[in-house]
GUTIKOL-116519 format. One record per residue: residue number from 1; y, x, z of N, C-alpha, C in turn. Coordinates in nm, 2 decimals. Example, Ala and Ser with C-alpha at 12.3 -4.5 7.8 and 13.67 -1.06 7.14 Angstrom:
2
<node k="1" n_c2="-0.57" n_c1="1.32" n_c3="0.78" ca_c2="-0.45" ca_c1="1.23" ca_c3="0.78" c_c2="-0.33" c_c1="1.32" c_c3="0.78"/>
<node k="2" n_c2="-0.22" n_c1="1.28" n_c3="0.71" ca_c2="-0.11" ca_c1="1.37" ca_c3="0.71" c_c2="0.00" c_c1="1.29" c_c3="0.79"/>
//
This chain:
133
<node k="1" n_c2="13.15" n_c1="-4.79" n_c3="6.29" ca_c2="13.16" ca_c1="-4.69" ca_c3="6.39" c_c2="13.25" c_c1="-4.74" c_c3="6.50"/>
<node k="2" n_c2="13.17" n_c1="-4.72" n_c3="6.62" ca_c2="13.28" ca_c1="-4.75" ca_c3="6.73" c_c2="13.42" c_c1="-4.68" c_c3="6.74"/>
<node k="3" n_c2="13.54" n_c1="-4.75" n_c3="6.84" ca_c2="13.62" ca_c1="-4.75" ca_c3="6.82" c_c2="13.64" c_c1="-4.63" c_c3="6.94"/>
<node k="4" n_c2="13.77" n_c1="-4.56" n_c3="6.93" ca_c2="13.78" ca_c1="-4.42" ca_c3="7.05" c_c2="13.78" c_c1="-4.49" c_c3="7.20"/>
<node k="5" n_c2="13.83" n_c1="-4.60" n_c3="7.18" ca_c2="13.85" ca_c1="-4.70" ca_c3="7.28" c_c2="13.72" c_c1="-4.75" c_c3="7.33"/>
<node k="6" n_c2="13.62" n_c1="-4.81" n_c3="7.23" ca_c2="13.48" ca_c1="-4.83" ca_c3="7.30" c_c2="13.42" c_c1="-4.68" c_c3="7.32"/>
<node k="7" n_c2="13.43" n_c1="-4.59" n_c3="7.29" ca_c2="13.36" ca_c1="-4.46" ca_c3="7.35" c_c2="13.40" c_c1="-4.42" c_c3="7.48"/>
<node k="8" n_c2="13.56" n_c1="-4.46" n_c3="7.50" ca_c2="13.61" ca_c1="-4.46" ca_c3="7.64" c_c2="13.52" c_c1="-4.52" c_c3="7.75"/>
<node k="9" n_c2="13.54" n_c1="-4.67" n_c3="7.70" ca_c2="13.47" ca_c1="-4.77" ca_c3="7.79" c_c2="13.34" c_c1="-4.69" c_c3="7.86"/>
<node k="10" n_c2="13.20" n_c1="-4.67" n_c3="7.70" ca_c2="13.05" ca_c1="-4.64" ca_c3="7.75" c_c2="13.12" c_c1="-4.49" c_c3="7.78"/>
<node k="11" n_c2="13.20" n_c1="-4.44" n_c3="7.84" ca_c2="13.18" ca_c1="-4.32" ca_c3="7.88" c_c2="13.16" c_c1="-4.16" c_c3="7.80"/>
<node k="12" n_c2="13.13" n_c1="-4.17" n_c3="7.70" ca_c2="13.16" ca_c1="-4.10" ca_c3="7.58" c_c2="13.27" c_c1="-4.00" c_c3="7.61"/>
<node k="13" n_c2="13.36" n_c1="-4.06" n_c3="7.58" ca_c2="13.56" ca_c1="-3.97" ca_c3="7.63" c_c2="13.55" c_c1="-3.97" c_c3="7.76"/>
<node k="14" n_c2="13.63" n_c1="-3.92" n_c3="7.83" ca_c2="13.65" ca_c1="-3.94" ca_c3="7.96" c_c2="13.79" c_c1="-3.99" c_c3="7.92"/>
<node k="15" n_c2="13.85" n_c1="-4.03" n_c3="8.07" ca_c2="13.97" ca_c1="-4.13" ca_c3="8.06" c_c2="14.01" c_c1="-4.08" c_c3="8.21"/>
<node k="16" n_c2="14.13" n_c1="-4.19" n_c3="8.22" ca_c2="14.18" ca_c1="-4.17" ca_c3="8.38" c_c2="14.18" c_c1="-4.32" c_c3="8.39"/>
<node k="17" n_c2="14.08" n_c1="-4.36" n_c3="8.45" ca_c2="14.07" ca_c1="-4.51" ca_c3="8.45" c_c2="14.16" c_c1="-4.54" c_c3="8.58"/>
<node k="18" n_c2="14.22" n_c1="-4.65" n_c3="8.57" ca_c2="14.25" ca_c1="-4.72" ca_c3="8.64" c_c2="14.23" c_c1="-4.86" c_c3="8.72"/>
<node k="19" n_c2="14.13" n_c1="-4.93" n_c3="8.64" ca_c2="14.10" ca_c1="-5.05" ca_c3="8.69" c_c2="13.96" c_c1="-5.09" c_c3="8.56"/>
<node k="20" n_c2="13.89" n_c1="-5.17" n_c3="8.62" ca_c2="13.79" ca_c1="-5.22" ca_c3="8.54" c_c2="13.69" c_c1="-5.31" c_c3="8.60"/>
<node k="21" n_c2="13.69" n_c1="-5.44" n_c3="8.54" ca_c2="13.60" ca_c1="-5.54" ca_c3="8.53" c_c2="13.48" c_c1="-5.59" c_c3="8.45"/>
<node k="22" n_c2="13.45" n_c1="-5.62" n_c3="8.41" ca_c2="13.33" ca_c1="-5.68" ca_c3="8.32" c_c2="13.35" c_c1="-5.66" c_c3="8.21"/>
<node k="23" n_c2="13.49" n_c1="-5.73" n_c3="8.16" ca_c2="13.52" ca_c1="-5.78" ca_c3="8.04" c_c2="13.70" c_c1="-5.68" c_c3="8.00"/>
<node k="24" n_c2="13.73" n_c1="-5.59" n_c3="8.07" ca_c2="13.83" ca_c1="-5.51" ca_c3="8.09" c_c2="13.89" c_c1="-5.41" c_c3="8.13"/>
<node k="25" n_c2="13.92" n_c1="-5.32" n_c3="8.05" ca_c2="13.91" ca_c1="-5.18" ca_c3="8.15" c_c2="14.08" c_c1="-5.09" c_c3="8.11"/>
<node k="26" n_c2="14.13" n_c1="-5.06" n_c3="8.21" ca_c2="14.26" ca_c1="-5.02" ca_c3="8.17" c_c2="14.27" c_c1="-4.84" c_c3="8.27"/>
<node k="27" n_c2="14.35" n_c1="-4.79" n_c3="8.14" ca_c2="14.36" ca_c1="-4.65" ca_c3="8.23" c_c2="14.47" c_c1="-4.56" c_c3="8.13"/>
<node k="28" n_c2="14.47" n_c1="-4.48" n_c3="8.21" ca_c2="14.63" ca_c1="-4.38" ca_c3="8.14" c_c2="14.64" c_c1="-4.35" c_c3="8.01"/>
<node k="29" n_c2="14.73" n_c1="-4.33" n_c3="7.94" ca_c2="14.79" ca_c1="-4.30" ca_c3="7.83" c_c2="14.79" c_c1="-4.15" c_c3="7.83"/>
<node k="30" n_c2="14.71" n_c1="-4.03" n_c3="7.73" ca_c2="14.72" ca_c1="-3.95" ca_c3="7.75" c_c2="14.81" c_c1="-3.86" c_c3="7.67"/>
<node k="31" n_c2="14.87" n_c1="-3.94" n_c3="7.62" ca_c2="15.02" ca_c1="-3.91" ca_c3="7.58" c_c2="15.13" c_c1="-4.00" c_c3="7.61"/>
<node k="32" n_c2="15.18" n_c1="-3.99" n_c3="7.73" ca_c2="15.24" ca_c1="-4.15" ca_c3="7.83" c_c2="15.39" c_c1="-4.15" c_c3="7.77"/>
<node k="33" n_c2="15.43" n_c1="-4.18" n_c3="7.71" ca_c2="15.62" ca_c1="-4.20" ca_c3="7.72" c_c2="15.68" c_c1="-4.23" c_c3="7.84"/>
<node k="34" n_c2="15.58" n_c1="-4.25" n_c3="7.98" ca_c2="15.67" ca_c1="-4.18" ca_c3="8.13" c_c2="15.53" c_c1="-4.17" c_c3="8.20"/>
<node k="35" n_c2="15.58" n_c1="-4.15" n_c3="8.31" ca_c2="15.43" ca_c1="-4.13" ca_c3="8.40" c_c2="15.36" c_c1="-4.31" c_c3="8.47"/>
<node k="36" n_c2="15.27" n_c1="-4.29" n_c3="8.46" ca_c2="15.18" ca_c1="-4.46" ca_c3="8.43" c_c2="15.22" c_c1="-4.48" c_c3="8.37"/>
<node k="37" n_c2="15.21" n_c1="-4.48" n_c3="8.22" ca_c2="15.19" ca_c1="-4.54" ca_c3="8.11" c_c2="15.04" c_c1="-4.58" c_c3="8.08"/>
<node k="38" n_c2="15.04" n_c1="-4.70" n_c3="8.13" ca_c2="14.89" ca_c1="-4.72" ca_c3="8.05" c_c2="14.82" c_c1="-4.80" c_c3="7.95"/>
<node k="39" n_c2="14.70" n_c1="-4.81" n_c3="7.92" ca_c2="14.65" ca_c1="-4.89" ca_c3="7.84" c_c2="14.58" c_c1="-4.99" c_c3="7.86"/>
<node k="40" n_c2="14.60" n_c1="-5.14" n_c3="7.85" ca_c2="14.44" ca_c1="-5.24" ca_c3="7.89" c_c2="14.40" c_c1="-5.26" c_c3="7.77"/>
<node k="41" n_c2="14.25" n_c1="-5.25" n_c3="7.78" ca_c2="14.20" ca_c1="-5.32" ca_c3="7.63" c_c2="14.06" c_c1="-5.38" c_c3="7.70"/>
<node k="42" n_c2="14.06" n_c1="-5.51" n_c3="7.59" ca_c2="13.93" ca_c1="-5.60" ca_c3="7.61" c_c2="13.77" c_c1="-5.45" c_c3="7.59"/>
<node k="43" n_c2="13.68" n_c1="-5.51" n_c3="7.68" ca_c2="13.55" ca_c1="-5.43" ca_c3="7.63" c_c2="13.48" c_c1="-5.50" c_c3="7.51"/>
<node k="44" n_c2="13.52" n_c1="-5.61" n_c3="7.46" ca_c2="13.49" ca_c1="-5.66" ca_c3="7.32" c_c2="13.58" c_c1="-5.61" c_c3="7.18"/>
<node k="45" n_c2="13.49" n_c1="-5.50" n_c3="7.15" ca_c2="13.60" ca_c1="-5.45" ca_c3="7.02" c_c2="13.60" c_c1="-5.56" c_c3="6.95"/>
<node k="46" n_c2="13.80" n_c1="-5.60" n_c3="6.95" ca_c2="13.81" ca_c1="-5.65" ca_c3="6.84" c_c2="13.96" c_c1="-5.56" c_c3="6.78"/>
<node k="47" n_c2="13.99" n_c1="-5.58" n_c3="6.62" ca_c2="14.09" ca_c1="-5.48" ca_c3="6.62" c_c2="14.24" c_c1="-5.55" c_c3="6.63"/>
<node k="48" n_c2="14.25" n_c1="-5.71" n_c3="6.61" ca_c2="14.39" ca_c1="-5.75" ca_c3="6.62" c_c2="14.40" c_c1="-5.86" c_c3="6.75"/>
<node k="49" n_c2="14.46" n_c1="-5.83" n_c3="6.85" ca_c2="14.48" ca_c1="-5.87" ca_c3="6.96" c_c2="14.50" c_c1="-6.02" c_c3="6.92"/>
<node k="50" n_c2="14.58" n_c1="-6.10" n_c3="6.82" ca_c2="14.57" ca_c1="-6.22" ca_c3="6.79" c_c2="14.42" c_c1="-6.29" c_c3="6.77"/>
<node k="51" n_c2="14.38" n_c1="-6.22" n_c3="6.73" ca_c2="14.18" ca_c1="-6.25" ca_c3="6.72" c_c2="14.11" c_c1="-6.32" c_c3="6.79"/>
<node k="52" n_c2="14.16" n_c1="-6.26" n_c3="6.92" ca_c2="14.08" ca_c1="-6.26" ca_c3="7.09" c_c2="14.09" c_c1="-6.43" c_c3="7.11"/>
<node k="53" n_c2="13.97" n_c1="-6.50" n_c3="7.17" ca_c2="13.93" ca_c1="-6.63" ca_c3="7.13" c_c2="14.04" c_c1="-6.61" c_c3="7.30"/>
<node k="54" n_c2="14.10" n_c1="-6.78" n_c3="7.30" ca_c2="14.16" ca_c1="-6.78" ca_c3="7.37" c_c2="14.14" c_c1="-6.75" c_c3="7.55"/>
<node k="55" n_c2="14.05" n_c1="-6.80" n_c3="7.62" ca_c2="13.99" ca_c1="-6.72" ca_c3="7.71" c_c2="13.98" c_c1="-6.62" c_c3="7.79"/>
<node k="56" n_c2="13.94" n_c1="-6.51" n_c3="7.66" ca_c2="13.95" ca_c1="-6.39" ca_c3="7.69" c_c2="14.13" c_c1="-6.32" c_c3="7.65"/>
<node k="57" n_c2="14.18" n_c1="-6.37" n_c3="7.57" ca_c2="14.32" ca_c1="-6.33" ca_c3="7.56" c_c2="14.41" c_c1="-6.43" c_c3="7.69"/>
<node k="58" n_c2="14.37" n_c1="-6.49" n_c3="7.76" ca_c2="14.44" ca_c1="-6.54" ca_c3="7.91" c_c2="14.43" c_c1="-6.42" c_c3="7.99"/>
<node k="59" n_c2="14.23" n_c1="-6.39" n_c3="8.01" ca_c2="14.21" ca_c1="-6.30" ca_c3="8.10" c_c2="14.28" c_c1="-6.14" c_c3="8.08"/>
<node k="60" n_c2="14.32" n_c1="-6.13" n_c3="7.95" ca_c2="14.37" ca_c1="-5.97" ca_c3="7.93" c_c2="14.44" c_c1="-5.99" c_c3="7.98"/>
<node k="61" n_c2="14.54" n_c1="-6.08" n_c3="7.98" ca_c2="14.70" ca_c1="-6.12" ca_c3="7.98" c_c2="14.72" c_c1="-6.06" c_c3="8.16"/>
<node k="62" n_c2="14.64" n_c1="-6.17" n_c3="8.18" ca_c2="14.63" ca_c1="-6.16" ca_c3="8.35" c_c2="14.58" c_c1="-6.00" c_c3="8.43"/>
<node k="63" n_c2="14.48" n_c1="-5.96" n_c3="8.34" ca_c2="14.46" ca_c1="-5.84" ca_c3="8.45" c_c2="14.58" c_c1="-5.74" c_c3="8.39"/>
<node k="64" n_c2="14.62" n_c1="-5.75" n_c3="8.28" ca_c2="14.70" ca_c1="-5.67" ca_c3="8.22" c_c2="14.83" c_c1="-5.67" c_c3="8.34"/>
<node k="65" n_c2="14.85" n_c1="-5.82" n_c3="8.38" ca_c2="14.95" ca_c1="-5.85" ca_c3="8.48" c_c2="14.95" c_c1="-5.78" c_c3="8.63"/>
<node k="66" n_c2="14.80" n_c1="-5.77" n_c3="8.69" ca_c2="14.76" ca_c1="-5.75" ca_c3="8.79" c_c2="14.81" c_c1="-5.54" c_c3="8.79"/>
<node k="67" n_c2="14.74" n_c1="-5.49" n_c3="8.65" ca_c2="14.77" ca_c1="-5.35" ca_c3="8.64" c_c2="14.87" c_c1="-5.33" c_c3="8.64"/>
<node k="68" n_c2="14.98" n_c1="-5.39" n_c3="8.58" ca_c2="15.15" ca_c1="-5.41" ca_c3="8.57" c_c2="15.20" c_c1="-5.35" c_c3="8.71"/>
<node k="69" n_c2="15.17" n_c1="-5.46" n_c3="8.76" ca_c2="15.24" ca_c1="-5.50" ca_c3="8.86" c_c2="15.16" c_c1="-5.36" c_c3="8.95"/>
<node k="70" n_c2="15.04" n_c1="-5.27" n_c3="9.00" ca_c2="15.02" ca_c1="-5.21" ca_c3="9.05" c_c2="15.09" c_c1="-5.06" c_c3="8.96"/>
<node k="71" n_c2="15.12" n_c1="-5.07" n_c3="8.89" ca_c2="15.20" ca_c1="-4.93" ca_c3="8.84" c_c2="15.37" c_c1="-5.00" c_c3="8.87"/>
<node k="72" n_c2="15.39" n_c1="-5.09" n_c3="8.87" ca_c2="15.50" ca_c1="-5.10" ca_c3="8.96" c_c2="15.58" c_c1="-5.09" c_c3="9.10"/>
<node k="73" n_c2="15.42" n_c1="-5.09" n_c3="9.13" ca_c2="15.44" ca_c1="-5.04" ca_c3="9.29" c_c2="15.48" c_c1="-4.92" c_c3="9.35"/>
<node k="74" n_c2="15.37" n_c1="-4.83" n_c3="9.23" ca_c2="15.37" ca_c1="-4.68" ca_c3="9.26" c_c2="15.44" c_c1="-4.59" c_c3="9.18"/>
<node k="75" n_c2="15.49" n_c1="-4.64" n_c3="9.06" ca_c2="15.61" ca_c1="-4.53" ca_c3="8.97" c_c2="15.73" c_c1="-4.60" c_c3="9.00"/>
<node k="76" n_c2="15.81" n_c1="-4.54" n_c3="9.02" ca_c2="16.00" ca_c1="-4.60" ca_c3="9.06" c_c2="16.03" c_c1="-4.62" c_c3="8.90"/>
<node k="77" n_c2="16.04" n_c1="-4.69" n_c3="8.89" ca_c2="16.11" ca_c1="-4.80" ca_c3="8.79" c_c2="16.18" c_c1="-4.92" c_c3="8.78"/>
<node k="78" n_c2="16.26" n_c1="-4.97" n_c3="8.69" ca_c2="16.32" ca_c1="-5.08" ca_c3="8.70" c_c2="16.20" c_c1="-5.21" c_c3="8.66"/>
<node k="79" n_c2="16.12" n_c1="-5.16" n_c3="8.58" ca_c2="16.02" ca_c1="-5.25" ca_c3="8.55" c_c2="15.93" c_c1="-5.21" c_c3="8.46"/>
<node k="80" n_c2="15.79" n_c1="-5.27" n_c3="8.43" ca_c2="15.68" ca_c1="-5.25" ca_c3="8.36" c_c2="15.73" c_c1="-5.30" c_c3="8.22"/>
<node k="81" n_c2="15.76" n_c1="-5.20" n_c3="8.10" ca_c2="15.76" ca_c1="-5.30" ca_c3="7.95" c_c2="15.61" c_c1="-5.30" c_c3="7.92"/>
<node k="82" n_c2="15.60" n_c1="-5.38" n_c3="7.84" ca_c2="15.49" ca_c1="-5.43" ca_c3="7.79" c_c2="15.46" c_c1="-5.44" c_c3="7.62"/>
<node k="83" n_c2="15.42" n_c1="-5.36" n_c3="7.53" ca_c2="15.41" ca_c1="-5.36" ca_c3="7.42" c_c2="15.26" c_c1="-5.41" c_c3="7.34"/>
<node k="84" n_c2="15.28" n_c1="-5.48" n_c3="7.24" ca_c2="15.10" ca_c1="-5.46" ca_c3="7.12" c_c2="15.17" c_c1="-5.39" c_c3="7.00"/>
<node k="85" n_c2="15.07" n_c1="-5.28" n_c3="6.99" ca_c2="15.11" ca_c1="-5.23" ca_c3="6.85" c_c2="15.03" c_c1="-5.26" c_c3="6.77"/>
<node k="86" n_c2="14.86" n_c1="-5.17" n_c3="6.76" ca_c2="14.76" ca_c1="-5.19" ca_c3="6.76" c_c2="14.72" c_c1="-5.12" c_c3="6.59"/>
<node k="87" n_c2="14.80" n_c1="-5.04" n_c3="6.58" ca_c2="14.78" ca_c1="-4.99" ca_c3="6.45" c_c2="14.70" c_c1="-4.86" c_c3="6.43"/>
<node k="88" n_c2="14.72" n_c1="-4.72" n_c3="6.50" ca_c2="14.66" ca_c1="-4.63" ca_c3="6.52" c_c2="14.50" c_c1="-4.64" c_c3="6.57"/>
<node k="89" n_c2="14.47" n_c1="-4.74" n_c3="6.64" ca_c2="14.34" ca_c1="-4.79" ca_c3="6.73" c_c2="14.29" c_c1="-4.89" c_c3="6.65"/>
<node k="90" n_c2="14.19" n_c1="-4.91" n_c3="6.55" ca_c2="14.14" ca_c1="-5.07" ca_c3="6.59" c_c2="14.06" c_c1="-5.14" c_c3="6.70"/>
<node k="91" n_c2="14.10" n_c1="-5.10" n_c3="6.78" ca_c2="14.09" ca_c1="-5.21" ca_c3="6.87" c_c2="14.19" c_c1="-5.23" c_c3="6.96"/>
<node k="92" n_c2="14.22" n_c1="-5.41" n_c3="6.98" ca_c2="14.34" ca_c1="-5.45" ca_c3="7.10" c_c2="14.38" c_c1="-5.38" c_c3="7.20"/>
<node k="93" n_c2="14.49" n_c1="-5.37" n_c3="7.19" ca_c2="14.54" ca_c1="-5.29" ca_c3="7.33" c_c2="14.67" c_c1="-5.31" c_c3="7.39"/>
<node k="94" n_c2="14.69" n_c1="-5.29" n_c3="7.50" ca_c2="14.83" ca_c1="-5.34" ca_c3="7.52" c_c2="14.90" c_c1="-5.16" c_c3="7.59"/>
<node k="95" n_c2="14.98" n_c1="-5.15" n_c3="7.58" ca_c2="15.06" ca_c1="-5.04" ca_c3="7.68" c_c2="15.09" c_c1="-5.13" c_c3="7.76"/>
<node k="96" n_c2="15.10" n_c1="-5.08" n_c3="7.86" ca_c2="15.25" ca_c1="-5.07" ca_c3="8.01" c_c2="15.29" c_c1="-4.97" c_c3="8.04"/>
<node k="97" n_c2="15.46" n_c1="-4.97" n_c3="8.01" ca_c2="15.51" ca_c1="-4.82" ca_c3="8.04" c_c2="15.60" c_c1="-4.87" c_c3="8.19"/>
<node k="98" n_c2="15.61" n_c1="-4.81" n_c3="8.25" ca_c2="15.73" ca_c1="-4.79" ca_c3="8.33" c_c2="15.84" c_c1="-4.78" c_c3="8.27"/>
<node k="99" n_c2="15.98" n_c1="-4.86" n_c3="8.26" ca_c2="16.10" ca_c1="-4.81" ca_c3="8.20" c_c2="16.22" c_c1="-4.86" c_c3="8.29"/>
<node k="100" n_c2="16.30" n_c1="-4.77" n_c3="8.30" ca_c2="16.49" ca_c1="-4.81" ca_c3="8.32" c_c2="16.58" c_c1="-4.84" c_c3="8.23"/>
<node k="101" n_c2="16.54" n_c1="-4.82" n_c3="8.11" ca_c2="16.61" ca_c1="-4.89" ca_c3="7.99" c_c2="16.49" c_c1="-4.90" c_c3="7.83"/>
<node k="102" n_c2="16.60" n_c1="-4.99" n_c3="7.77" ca_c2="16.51" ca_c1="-5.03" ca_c3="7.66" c_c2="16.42" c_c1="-4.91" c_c3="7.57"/>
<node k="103" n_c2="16.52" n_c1="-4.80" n_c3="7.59" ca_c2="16.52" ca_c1="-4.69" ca_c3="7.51" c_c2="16.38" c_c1="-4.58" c_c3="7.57"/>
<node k="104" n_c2="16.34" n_c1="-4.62" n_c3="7.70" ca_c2="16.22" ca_c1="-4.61" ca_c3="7.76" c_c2="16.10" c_c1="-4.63" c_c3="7.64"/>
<node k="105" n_c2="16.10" n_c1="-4.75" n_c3="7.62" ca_c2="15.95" ca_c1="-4.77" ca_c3="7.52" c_c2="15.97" c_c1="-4.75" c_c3="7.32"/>
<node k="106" n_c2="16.05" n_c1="-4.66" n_c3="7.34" ca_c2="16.03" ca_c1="-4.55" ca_c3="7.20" c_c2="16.00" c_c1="-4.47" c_c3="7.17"/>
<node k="107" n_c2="15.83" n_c1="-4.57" n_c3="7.11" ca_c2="15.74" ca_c1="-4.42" ca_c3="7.05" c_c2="15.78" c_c1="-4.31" c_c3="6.95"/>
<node k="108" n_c2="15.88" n_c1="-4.29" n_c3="6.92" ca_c2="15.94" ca_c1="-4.19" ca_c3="6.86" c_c2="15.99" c_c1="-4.09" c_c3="6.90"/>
<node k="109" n_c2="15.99" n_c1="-4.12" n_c3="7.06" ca_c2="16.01" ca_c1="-4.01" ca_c3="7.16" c_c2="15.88" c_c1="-3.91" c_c3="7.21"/>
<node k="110" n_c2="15.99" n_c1="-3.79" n_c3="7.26" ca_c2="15.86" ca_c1="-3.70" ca_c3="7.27" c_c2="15.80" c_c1="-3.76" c_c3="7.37"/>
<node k="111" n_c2="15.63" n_c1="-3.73" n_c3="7.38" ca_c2="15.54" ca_c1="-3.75" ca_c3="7.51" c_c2="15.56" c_c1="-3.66" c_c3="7.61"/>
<node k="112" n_c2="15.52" n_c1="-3.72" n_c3="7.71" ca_c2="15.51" ca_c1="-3.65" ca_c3="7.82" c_c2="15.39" c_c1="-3.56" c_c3="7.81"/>
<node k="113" n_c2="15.42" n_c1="-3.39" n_c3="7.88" ca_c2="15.29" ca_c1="-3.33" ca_c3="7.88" c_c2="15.24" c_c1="-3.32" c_c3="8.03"/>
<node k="114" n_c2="15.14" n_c1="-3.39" n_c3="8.07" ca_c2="15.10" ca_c1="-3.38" ca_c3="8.21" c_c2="15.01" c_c1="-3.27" c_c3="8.20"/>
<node k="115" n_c2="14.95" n_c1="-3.28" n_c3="8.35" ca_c2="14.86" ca_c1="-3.14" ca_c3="8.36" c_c2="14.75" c_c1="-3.26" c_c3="8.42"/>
<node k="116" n_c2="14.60" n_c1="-3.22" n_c3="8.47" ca_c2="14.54" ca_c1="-3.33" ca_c3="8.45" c_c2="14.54" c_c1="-3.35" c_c3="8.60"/>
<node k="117" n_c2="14.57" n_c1="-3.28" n_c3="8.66" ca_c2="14.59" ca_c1="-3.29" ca_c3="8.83" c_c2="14.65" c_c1="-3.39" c_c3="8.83"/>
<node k="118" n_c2="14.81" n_c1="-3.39" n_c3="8.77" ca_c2="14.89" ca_c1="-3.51" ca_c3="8.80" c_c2="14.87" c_c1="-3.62" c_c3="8.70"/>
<node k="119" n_c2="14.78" n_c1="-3.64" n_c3="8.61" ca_c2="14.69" ca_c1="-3.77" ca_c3="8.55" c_c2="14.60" c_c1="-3.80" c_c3="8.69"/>
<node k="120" n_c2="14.53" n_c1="-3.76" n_c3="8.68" ca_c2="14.43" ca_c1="-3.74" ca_c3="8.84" c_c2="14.51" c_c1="-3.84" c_c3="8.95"/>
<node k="121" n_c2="14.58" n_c1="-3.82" n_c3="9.00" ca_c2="14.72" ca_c1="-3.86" ca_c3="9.09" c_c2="14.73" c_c1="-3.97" c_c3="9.11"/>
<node k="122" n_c2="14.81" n_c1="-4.00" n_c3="8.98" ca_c2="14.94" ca_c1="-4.11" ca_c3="8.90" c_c2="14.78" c_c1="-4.21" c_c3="8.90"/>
<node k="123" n_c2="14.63" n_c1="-4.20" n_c3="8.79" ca_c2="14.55" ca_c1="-4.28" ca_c3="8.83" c_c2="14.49" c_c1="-4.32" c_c3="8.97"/>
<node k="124" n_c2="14.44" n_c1="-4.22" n_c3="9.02" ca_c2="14.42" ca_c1="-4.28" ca_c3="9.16" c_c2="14.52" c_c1="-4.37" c_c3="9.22"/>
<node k="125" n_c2="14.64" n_c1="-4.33" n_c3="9.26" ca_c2="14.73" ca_c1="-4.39" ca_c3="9.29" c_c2="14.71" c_c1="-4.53" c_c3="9.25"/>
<node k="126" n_c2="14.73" n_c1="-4.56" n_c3="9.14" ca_c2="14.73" ca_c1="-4.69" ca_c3="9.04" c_c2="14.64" c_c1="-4.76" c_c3="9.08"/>
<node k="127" n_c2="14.54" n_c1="-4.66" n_c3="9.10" ca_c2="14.42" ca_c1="-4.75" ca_c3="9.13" c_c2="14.41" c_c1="-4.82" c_c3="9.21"/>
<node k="128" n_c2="14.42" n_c1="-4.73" n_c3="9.40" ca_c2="14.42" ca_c1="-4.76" ca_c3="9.53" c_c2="14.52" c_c1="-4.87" c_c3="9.52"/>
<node k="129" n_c2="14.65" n_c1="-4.90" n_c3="9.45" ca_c2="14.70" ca_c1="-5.00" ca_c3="9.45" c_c2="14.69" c_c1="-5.16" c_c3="9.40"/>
<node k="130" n_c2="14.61" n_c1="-5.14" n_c3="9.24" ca_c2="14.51" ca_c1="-5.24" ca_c3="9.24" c_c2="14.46" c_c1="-5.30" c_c3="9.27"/>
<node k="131" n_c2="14.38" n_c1="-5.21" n_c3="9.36" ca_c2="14.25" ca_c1="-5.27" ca_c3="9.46" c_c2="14.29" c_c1="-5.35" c_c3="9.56"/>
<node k="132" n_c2="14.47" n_c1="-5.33" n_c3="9.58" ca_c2="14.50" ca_c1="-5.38" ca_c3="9.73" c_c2="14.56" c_c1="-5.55" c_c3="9.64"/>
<node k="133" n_c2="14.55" n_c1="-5.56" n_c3="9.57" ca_c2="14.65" ca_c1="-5.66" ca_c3="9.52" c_c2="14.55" c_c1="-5.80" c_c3="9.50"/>
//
């Protein structure tokens, strides 16, 4: 059975995409621990990010970097953290949260409840900034 993450991809779920390539598609966290919080995952289900033939784990790395850095632009933060968890999903994925301290990327904290206007927003935003980079 596909993964919620490949349903995202073929369009199935809707998402708030923020960037996507051939081989890569990244978009909001719809339960974000800040605002841009997002997700990149390869469009090749696999479920343990160590898996990913070397290659394609350069290219995640990189556009992962390129997304980073464009939610950097547009959410005030001290910087993008960067997490793999990969337990709830099988399939690879990375967060980027926006944070000001360490205590930022603890998922044991409550989520944020957006409304989808400002999902709407926060992705566009992300996006138009991508595109410029």
């Amino acid at each position: 059975m596909p993964s919620i993450f490949t349903k995202i991809i073929e369009g199935e779920i809707p998402s708030y995409k923020i960037a996507e390539n051939e081989n890569f598609y990244a978009f909001l966290d719809i339960f974000p621990l800040a605002k841009g919080h997002a997700l990149v995952i390869p469009k090749n289900e696999i479920d343990y990010i160590f898996d990913i033939e070397d290659d394609e784990y350069q290219n995640l790395f990189l556009f992962a970097k390129k997304v980073a850095k464009a939610i950097g632009n547009v959410i005030p933060c001290q910087k993008v953290g960067l997490t793999v968890i990969g337990l709830e999903v099988r399939h690879a994925h990375i967060h980027l949260i926006p944070i000001n301290s360490i205590y930022d990327m603890d998922f044991k904290r409550e989520k944020l409840k957006l409304e989808k206007e400002e999902f709407l927003e926060i992705a566009e935003n992300i996006s138009k900034e991508f595109n410029k980079l």
